[in-house]
KETOR-977584 format. One record per residue (C-alpha): residue in three letters; x, y, z. Coordinates in pm, 1 decimal, padded with zeros to 6 digits. Layout:
<sites>
SITE   aa         x         y         z
SITE  ALA         X         Y         Z
...
</sites>
This chain:
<sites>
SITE   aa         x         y         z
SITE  UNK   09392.5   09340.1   11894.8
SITE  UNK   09142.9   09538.2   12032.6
SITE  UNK   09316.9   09878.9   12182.3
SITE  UNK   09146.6   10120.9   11977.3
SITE  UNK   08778.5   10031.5   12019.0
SITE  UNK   08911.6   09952.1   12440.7
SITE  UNK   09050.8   10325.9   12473.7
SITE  UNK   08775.0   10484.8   12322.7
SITE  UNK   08546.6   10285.4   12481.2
SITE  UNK   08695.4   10306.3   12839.4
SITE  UNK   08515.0   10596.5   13095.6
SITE  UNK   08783.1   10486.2   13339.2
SITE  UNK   09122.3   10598.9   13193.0
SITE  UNK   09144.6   10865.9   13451.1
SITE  UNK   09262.3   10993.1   13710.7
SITE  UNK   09367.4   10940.7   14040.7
SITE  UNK   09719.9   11076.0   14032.2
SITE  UNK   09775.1   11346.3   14323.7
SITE  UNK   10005.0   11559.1   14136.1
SITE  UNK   09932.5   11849.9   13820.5
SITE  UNK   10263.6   11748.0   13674.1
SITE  UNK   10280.6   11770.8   13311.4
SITE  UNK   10408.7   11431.4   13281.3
SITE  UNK   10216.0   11269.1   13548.2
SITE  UNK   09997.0   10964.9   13394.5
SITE  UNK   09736.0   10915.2   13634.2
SITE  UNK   09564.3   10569.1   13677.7
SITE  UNK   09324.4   10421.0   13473.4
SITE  UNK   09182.6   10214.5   13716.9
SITE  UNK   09029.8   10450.0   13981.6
SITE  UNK   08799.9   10668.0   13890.3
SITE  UNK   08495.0   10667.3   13617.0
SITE  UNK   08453.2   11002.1   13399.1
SITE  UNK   08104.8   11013.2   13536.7
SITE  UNK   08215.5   11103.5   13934.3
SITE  UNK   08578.9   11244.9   13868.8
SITE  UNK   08581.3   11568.6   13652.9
SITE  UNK   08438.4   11810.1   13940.7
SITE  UNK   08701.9   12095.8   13951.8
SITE  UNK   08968.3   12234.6   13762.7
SITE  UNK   09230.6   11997.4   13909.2
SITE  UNK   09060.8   11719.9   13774.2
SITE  UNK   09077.2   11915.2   13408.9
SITE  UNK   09415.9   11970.4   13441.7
SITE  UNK   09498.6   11611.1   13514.4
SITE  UNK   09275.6   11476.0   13210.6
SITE  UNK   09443.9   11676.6   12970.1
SITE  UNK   09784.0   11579.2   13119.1
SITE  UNK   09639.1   11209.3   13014.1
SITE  UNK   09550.5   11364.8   12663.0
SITE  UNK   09920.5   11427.6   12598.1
SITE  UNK   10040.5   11084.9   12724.8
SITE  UNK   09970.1   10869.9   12440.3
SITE  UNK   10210.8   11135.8   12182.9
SITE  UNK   10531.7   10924.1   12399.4
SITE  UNK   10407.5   10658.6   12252.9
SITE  UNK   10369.7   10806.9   11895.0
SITE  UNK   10713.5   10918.6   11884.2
SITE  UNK   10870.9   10619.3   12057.0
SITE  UNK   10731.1   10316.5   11975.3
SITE  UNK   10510.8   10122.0   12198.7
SITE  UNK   10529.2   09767.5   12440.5
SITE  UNK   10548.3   09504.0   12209.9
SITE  UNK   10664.0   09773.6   11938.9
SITE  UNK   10945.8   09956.0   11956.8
SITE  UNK   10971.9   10103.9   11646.8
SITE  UNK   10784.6   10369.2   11613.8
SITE  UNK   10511.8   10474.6   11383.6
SITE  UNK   10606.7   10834.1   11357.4
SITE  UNK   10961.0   10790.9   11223.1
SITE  UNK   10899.8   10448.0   11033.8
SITE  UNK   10642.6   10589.2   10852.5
SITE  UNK   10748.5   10945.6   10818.1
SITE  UNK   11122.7   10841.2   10728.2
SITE  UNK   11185.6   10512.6   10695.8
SITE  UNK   10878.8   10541.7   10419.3
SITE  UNK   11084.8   10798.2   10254.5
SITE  UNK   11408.2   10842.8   10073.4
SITE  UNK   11541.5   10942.7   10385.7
SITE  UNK   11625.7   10640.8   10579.8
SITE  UNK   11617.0   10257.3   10555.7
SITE  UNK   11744.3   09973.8   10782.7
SITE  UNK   12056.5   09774.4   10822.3
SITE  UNK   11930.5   09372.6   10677.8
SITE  UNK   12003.3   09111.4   10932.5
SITE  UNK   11935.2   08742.8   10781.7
SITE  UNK   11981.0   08620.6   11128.9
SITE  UNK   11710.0   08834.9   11298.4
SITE  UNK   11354.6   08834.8   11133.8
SITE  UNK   11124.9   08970.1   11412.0
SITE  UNK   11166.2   09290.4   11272.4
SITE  UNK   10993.4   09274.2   10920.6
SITE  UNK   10718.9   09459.9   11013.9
SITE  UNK   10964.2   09752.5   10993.5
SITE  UNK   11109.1   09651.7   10682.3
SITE  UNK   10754.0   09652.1   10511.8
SITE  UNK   10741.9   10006.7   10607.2
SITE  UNK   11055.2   10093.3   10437.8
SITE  UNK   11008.0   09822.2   10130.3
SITE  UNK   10592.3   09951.0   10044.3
SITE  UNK   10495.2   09595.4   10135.6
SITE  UNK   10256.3   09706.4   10420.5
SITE  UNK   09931.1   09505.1   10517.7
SITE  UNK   09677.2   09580.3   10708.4
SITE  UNK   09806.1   09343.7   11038.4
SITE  UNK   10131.2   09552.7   11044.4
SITE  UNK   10187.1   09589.6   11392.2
SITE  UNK   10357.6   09921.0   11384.8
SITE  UNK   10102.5   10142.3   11139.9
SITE  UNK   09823.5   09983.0   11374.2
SITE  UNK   10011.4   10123.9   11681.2
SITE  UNK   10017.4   10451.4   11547.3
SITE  UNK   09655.2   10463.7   11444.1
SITE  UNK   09576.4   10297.6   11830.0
SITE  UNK   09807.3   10562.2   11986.9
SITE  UNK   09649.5   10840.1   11746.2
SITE  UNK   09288.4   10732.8   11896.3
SITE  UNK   09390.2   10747.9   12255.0
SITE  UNK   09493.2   11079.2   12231.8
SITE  UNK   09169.6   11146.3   12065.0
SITE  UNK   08937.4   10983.6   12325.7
SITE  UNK   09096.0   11151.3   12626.7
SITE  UNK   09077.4   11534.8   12427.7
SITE  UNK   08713.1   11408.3   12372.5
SITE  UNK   08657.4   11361.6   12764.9
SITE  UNK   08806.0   11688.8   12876.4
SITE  UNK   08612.6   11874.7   12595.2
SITE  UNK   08231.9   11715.9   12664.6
SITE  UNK   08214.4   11801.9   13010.4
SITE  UNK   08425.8   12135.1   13109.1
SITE  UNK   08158.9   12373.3   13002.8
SITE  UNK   07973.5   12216.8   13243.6
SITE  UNK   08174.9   12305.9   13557.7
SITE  UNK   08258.5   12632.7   13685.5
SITE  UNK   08634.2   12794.6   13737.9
SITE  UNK   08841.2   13050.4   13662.4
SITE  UNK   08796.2   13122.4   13247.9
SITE  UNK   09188.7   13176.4   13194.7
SITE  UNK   09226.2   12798.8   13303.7
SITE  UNK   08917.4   12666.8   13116.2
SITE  UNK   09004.8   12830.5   12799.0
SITE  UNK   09371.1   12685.6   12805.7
SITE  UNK   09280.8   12353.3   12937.4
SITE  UNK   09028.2   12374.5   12619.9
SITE  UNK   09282.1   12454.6   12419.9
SITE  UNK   09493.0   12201.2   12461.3
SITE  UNK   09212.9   11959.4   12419.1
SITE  UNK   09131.3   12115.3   12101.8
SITE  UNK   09493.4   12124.8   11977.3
SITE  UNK   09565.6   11745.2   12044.1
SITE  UNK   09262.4   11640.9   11910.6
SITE  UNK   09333.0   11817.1   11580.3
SITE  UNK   09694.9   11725.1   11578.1
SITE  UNK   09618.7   11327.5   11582.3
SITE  UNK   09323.2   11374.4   11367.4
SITE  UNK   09607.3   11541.3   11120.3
SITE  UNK   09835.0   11284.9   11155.0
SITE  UNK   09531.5   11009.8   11085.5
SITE  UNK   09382.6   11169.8   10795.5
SITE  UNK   09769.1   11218.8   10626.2
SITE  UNK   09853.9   10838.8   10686.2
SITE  UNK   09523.9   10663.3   10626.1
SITE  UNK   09281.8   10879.6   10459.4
SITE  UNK   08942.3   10833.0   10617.7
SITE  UNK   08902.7   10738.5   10936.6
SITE  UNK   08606.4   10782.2   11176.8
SITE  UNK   08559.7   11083.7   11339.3
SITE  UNK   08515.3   11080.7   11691.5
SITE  UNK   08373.3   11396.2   11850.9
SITE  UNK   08243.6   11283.4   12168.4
SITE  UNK   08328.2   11013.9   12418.8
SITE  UNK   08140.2   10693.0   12350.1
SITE  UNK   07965.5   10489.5   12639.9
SITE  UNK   07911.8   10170.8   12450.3
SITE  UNK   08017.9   09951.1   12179.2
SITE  UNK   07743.7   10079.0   11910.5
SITE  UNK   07890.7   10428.1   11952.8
SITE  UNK   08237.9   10353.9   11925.7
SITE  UNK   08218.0   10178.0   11593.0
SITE  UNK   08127.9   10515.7   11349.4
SITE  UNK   08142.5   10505.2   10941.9
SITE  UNK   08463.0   10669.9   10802.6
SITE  UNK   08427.3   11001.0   10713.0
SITE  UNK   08533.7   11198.5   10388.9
SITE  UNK   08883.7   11354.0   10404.6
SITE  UNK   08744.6   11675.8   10377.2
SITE  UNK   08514.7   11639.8   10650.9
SITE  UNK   08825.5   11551.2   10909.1
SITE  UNK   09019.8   11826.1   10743.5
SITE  UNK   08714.5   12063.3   10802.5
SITE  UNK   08713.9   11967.3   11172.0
SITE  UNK   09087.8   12000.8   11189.0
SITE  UNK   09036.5   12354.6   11062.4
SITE  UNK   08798.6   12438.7   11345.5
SITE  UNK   08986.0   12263.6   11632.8
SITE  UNK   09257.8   12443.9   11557.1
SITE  UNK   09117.9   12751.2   11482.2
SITE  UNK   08944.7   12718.3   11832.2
SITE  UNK   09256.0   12618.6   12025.7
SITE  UNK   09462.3   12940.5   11845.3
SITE  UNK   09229.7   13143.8   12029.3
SITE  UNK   09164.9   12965.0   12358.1
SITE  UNK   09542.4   12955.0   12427.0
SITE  UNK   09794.7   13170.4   12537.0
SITE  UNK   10129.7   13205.8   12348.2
SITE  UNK   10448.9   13006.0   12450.9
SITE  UNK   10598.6   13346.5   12684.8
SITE  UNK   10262.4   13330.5   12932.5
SITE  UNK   10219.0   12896.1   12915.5
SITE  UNK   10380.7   12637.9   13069.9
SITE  UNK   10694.6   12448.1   12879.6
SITE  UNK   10583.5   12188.5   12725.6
SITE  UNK   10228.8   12253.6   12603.1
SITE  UNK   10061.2   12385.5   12356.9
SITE  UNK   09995.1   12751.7   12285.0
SITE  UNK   09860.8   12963.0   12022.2
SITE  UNK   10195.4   12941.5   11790.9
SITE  UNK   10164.3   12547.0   11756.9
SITE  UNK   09786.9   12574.3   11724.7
SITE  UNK   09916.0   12809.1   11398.2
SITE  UNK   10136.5   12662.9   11285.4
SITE  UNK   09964.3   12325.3   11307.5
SITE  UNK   09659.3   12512.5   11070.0
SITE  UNK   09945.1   12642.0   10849.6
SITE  UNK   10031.6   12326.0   10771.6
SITE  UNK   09698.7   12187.8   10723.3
SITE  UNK   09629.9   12482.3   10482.7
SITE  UNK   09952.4   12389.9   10311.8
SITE  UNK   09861.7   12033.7   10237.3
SITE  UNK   09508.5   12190.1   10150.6
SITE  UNK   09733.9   12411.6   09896.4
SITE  UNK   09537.8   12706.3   10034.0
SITE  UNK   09823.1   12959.4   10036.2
SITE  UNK   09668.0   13232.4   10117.2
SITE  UNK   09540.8   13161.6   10435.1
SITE  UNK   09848.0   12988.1   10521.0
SITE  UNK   10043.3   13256.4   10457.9
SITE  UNK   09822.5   13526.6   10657.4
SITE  UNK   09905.7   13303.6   10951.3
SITE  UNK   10289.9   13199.6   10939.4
SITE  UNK   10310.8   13614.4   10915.3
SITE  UNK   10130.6   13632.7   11261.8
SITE  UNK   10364.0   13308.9   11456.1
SITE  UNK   10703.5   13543.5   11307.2
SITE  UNK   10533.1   13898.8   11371.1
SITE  UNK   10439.4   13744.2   11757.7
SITE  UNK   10811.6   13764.9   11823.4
SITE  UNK   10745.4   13443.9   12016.4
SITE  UNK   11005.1   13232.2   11855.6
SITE  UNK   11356.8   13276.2   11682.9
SITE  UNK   11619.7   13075.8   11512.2
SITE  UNK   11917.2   12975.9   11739.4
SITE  UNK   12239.9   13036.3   11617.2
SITE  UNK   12382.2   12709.0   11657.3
SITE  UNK   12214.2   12393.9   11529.8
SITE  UNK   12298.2   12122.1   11733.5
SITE  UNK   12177.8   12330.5   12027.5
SITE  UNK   11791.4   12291.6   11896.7
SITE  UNK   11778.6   11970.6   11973.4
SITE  UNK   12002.9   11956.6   12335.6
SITE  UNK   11844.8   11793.7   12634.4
SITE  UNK   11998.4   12119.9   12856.1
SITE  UNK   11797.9   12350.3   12600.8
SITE  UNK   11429.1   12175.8   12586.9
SITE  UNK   11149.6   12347.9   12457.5
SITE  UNK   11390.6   12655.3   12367.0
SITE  UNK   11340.3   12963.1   12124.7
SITE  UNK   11308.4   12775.5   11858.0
SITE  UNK   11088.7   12521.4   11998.0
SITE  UNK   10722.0   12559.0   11865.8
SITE  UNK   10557.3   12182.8   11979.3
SITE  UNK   10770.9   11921.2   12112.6
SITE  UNK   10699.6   11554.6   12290.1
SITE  UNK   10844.1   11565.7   12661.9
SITE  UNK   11089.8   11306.6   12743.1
SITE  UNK   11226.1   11262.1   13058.9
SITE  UNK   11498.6   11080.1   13157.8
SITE  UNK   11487.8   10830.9   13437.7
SITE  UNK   11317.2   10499.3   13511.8
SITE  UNK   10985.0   10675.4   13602.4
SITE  UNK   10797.9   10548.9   13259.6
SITE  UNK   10892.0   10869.5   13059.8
SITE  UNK   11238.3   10790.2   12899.6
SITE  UNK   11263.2   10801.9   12551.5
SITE  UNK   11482.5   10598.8   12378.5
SITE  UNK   11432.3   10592.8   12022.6
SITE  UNK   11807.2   10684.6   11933.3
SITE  UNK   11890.4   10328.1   12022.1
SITE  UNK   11649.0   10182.6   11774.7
SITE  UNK   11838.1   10418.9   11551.4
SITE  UNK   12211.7   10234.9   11594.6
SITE  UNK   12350.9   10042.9   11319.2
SITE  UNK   12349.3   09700.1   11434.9
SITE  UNK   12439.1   09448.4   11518.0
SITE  UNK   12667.9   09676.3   11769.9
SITE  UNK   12878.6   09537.5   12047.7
SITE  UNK   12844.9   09680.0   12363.2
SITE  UNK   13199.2   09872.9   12356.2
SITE  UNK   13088.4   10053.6   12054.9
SITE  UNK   12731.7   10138.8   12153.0
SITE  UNK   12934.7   10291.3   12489.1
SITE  UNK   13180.9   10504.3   12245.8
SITE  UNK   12923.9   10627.5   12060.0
SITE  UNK   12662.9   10715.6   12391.0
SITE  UNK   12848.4   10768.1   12712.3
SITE  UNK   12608.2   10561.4   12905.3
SITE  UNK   12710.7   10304.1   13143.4
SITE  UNK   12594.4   09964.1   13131.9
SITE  UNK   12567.3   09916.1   12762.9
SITE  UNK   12443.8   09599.7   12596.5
SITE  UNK   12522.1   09454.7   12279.2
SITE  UNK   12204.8   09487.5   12033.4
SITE  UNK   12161.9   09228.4   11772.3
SITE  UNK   11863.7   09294.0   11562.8
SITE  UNK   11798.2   09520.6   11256.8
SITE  UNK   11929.2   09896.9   11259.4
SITE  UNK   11619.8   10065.0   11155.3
SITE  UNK   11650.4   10450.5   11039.5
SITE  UNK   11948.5   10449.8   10868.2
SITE  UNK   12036.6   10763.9   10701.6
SITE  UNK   12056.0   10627.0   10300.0
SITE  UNK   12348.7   10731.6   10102.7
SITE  UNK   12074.3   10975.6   09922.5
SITE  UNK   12062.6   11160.0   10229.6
SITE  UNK   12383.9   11171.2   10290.0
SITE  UNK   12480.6   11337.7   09939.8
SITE  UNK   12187.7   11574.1   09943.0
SITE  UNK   12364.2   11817.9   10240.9
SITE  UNK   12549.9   12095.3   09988.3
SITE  UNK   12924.2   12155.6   10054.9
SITE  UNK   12968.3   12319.5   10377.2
SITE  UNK   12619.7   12287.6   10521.4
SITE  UNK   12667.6   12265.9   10943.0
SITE  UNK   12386.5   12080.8   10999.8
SITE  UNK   12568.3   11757.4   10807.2
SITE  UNK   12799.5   11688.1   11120.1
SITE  UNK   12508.1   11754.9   11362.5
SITE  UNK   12279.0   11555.1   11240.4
SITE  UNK   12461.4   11251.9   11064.4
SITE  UNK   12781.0   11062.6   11211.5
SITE  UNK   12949.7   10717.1   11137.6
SITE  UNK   13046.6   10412.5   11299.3
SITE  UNK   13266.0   10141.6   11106.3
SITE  UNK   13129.9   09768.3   11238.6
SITE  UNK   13319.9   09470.1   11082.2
SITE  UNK   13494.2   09616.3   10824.4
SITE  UNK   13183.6   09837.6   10687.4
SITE  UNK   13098.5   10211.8   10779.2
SITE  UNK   12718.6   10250.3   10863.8
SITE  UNK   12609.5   10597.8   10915.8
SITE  UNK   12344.9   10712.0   11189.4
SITE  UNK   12148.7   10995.8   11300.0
SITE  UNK   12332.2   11215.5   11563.6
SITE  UNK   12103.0   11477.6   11582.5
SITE  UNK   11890.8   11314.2   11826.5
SITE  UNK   12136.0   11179.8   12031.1
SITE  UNK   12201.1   11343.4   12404.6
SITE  UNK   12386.9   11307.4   12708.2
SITE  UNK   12255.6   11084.8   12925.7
SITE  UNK   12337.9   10795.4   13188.8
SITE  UNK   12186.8   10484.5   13146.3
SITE  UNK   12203.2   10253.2   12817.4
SITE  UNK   11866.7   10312.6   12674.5
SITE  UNK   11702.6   10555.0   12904.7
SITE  UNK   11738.1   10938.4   12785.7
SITE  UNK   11517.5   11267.2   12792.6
SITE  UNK   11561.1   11373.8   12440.0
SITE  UNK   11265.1   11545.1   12348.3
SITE  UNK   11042.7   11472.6   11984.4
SITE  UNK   11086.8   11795.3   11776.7
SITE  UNK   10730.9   11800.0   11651.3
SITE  UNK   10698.9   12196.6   11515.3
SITE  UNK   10985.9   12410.6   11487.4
SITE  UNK   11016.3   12795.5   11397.2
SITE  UNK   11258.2   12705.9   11140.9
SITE  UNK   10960.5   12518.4   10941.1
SITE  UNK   10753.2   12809.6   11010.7
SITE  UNK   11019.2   13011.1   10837.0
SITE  UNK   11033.9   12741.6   10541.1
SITE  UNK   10662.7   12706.4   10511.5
SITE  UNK   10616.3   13114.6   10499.7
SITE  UNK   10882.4   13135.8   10241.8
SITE  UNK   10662.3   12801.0   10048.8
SITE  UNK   10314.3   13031.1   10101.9
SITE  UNK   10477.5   13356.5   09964.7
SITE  UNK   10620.0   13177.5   09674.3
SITE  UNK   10289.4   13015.3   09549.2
SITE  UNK   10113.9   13345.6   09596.3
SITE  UNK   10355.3   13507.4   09343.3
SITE  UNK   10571.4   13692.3   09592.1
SITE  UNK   10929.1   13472.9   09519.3
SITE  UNK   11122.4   13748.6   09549.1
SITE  UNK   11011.4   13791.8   09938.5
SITE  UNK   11058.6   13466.3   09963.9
SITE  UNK   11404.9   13427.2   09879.7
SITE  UNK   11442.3   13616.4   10198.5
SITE  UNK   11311.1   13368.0   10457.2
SITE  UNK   11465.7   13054.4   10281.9
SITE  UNK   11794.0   13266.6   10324.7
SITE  UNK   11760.5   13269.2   10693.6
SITE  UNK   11757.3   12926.4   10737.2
SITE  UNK   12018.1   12861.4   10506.9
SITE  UNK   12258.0   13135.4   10641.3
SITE  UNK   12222.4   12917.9   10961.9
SITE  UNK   12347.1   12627.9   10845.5
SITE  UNK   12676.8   12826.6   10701.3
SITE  UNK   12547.6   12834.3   10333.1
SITE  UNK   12577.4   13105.1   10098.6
SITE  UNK   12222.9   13258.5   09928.4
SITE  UNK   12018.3   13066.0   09726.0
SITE  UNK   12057.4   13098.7   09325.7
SITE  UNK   11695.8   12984.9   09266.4
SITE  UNK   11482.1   13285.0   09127.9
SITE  UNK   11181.4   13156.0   08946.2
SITE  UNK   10882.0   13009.0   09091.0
SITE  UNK   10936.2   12675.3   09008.2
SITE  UNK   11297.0   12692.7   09087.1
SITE  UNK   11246.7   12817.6   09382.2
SITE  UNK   10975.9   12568.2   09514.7
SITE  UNK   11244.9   12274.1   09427.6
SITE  UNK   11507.8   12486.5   09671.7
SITE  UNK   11281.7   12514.0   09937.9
SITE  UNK   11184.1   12177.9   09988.2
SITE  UNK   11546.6   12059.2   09884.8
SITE  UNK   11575.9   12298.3   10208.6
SITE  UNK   11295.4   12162.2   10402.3
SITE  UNK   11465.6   11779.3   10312.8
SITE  UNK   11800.1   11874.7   10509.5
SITE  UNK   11668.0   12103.4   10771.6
SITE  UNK   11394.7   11907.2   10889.3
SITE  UNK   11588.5   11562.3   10836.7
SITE  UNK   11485.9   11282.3   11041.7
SITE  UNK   11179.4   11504.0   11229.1
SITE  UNK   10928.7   11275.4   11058.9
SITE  UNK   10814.9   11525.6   10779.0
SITE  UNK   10994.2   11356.9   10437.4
SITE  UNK   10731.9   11142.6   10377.2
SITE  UNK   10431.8   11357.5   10403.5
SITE  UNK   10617.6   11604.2   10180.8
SITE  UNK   10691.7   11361.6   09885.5
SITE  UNK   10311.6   11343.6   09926.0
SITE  UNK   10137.5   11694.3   09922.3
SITE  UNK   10410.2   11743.9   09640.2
SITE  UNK   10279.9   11482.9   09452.5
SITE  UNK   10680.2   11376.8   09439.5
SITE  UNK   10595.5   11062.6   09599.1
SITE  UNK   10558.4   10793.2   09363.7
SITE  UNK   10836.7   10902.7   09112.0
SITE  UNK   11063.5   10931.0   09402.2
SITE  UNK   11008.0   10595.3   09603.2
SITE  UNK   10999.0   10449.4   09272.4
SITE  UNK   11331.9   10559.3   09167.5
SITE  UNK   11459.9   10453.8   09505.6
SITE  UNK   11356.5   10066.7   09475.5
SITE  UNK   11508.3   10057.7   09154.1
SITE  UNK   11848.6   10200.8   09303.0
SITE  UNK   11822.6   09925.2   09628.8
SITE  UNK   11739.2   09646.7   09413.6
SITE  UNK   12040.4   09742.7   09129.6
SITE  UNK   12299.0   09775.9   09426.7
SITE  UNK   12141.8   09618.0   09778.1
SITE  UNK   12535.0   09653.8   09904.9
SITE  UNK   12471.4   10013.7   09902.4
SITE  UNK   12133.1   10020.8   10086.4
SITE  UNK   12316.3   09777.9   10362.2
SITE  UNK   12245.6   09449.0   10260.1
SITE  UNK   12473.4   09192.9   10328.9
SITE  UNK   12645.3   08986.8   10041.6
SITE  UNK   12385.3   08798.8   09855.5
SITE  UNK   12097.5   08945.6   10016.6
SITE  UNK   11837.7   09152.7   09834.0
SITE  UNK   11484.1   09287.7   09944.7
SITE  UNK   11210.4   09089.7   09839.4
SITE  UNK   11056.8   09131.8   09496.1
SITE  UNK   10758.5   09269.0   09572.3
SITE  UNK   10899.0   09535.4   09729.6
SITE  UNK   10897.7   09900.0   09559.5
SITE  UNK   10638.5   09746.7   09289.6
SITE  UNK   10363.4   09996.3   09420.8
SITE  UNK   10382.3   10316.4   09595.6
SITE  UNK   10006.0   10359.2   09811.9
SITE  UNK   09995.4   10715.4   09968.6
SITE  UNK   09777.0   10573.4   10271.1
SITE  UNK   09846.5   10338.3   10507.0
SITE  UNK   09586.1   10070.2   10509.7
SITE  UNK   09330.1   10099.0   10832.1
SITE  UNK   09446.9   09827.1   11087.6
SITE  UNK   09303.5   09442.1   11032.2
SITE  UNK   09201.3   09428.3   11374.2
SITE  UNK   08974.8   09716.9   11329.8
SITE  UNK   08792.4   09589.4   11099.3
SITE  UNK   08700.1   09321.3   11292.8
SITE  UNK   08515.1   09505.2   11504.3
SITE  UNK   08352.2   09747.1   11271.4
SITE  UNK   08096.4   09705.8   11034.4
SITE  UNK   08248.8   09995.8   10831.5
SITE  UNK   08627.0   09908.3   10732.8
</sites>
């Protein structure tokens, strides 16, 4: 497999589409990057391309469709697991996710990493070139900015899954060039830092830009993340103050309605992957990966409204686990929305609901990825102000989310029992948006927690939905690694890995 090394290798992934629309993909056949950025249009089009490859991030690839984002940032977590099907084995890439028994030829960690790159090359071939061209500065800075802020939001999600990685800065025009020594983590995280930084400033906030992209709040809140992980509170803290003074963004009053397809990229929305339904190539469709299975037809069309259902018989992968499911507190709104049940032979499976929209046709909808949402700005200002000493400030913001969800104060006070309520918070608001994982990690809750999860699975599989005399495989759970390993195919074509 050699997609990586092809897309960052390839001048000729642009652009001969006629139309600026956000979604358009334009060919990557027609034109070389050497005769085709010449105006602005042609900018606007190559950053278009730059999002592209997040669709695939977010809902799986050809050949994959389980996707890397919410295998790896739930199914790798106490969050979610997968429904065991004896009968149906072409899934186990997916269960190797969920069981710690990844390789390096897992098909759906190497997507990620592939789809991660792609982004990366195209940012890198809008970015080497614009300065170069003359028109109007308000367009140049926020077609820079976007570049900027794509390029350091897969560089974030590279460096939190596998470590080092090679960091490309410019595009490469041959195979020496595109096979670079991994760099230190602190190195990417450094040029995170300044991407970021760069595309807070370059672009405009959410009120003046078009839906859909990015503007100075995700640019932010994307560094007050990385600051987070980076434990560097301060600084994370000055700038989750400036994303709630902006006025930008606000919670929504009703839960559910985040996530509707009639309310994309809404008040509360700070970043999120376009969907769009329709047979045009930008559907999404992970909800049905998300079914308990196998489903008959007739249920899948109870549960979805679309016509022309089809009975799925493989795995259900992203199955909320029972731990889940008990850690929503009495009387918490958000259980209902983002959780529901369907009983299939005899046996209730639960699934997530959240992400589940009107829409027509059997597995073609416009649900949108929630990638950044105020409510985690809220959560991570309230983390900042806690580790900086000021708990009783905030107490305050963690209130706000929770008086959403139609819960009562918090009781924590101290420090430390306040950083356990706020990411017991963070678990239940942000459930199933790809962030469990990554939190277990910059905790340093990972290992303890995974751990203690094998041992529950393998002491009851019944209650992890195995069937009767089915168990995972020994190996599993035996070692928790918090990195991904790079792709096998990679290192086959550099000296480096």
């Amino acid at each position: 497999m050699k997609k990586t090394l092809i897309s960052i290798l390839s001048l000729a992934i642009l652009l001969s589409s006629c139309s600026d629309s956000f979604l358009d993909l334009p060919s990557e056949t027609s034109l070389s990057t050497t005769t085709f950025y010449k105006t602005e249009s042609d900018f606007q089009q190559g950053v278009n391309a730059a999002y592209a490859p997040l669709r695939s991030v977010y809902n799986g690839t050809t050949g994959v469709n389980i996707s890397g984002a919410w295998a790896m940032g739930e199914m790798h977590s106490d969050n979610t697991y997968y429904i065991h099907n004896p009968g149906y084995r072409a899934l186990v890439d997916g269960e190797a996710i969920a069981n710690f028994t990844v390789q390096a030829s897992n098909s759906i960690s190497t997507a990620k990493y592939v789809s991660d790159y792609q982004v990366i090359a195209r940012a890198n071939q809008v970015l080497a070139p614009i300065d170069g061209v003359t028109f109007g500065t308000s367009s140049k800075n926020n077609i820079k900015g976007q570049a900027f802020f794509l390029r350091a939001l897969a560089y974030f999600d590279l460096v939190q899954y596998y470590g080092k990685v090679p960091l490309h800065l410019n595009p490469v025009t041959d195979r020496n060039g595109a096979a670079l020594p991994l760099s230190e983590v602190d190195a990417i995280y450094n040029q995170i830092i300044q991407d970021a930084t760069q595309a807070a400033s370059l672009l405009p906030a959410k009120s003046a830009q078009e839906a859909g992209r990015a503007t100075s709040g995700a640019a932010k809140t994307l560094l007050a993340n990385v600051y987070a992980v980076q434990k560097k509170w301060s600084q994370a803290e000055t700038l989750l103050k400036e994303i709630i003074d902006s006025g930008e963004y606000a919670l929504l009053s009703d839960y559910a309605s985040v996530f509707s397809v009639s309310n994309k990229n809404n008040k509360e929305s700070v970043f999120e992957v376009q969907f769009k339904e329709g047979t045009e190539g930008y559907a999404s469709r992970f909800f049905y990966d998300f079914l308990p299975m196998p489903i008959s037809a007739a249920q899948i069309t109870d549960i979805t409204g679309a016509a022309n259902a089809q009975a799925r018989t493989e795995e259900g992968m992203n199955i909320p686990t029972p731990d889940i499911m008990g850690a929503y507190e009495t009387g918490d709104k958000r259980k209902a929305a983002s959780v529901a049940t369907v009983t299939i032979d005899g046996v209730t499976y639960p699934y997530i609901k959240k992400l589940l929209q009107p829409h027509a046709q059997f597995n073609i909808t416009g649900t949108n990825w929630p990638v950044y949402r105020y409510a985690e700005v809220i959560l991570l200002y309230a983390e900042a102000l806690n580790e900086n000493g000021k708990s009783g400030h905030a107490v305050t913001y963690l209130n706000q989310v929770r008086n959403r969800a139609g819960l009562s104060n918090t009781l924590a006070s101290s420090q430390t029992d306040l950083r356990n309520a706020i990411l017991a918070e963070r678990r239940v608001e942000l459930a199933f948006e790809n962030k469990r994982w990554l939190d277990l990690v910059r905790t340093g809750n990972a290992e303890k927690i995974l751990l203690e999860k094998g041992v529950k699975i393998k002491a009851n599989p019944a209650a992890y939905y195995y069937p009767a005399g089915a168990a995972p495989a020994p190996a599993a759970f035996t070692k928790i690694d918090l990195t991904f390993p790079l792709p096998a195919s990679e290192s086959l074509l550099s000296p480096y890995f």
